[in-house]
C-alpha positions in Angstrom: 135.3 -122.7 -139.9 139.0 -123.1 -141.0 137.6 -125.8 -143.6 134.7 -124.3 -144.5 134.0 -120.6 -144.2 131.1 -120.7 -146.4 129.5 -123.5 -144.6 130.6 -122.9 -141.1 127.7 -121.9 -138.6 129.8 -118.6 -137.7 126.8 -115.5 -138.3 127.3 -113.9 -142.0 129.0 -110.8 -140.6 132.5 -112.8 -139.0 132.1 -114.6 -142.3 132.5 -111.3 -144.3 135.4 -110.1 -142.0 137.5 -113.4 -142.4 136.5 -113.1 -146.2 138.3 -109.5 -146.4 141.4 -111.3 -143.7 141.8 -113.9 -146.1 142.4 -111.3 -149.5 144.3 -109.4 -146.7 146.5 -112.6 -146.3 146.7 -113.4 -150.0 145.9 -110.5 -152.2 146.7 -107.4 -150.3 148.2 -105.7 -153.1 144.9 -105.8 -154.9 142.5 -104.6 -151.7 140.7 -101.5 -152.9 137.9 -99.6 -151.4 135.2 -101.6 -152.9 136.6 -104.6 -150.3 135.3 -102.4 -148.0 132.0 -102.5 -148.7 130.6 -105.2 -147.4 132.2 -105.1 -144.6 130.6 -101.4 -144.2 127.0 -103.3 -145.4 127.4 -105.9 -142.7 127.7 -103.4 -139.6 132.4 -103.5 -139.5 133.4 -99.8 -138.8 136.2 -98.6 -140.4 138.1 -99.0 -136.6 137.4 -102.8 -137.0 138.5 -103.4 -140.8 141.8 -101.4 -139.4 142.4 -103.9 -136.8 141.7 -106.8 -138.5 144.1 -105.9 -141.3 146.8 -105.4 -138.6 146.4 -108.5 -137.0 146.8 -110.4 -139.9 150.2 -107.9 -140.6 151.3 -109.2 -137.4 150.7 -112.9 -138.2 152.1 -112.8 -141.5 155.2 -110.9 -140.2 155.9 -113.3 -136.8 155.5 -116.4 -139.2 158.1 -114.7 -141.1 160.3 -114.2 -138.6 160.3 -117.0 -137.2 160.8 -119.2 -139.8 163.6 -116.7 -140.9 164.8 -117.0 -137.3 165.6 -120.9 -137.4 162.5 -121.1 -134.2 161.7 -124.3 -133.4 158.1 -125.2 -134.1 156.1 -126.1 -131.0 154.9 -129.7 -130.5 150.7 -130.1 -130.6 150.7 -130.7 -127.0 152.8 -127.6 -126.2 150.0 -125.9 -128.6 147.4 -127.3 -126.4 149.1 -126.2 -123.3 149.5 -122.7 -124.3 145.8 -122.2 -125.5 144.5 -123.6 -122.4 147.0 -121.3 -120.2 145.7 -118.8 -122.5 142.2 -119.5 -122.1 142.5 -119.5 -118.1 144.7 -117.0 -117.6 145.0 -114.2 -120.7 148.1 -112.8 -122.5 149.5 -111.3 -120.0 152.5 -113.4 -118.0 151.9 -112.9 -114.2 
């Protein structure tokens, strides 16, 4: 999916929502209400499109940040480690 959106086997309306992410990501200045229509035609309430515009906000702004910040960046193995804590566990630090 992060290759090939188009050709990924992820159901046409995740494919629309990462569409509208990715002109959030790259081309937010130039969203205008007519992005929003097929997001409307492929069942995304207007809750949803809010939320997935945030998220990516958060991303873009975190990435920032940290770079900015001087953070290290984590090994692949440390990546692994978290997203299988993650996975078993959630967010939330017990």
């Amino acid at each position: 999916m992060l290759r090939d959106l188009e050709n990924s086997a992820l159901p046409e309306k995740e494919k629309a929502l990462f569409r509208f992410v990715a002109k959030v990501n790259h081309q937010a200045s130039k969203i205008t209400a007519d992005d929003m229509a097929p997001l409307h035609a492929a069942g995304w309430t207007d809750e949803s499109i809010y939320y997935a515009m945030t998220v990516c906000a958060l991303f873009n702004f975190y990435n920032r940040w940290i770079d900015a910040a001087g953070v290290h960046a984590m090994s692949e193995e440390a990546h692994r480690q978290f997203g299988a804590r993650t996975a078993q566990h959630g967010y939330i630090r017990k």
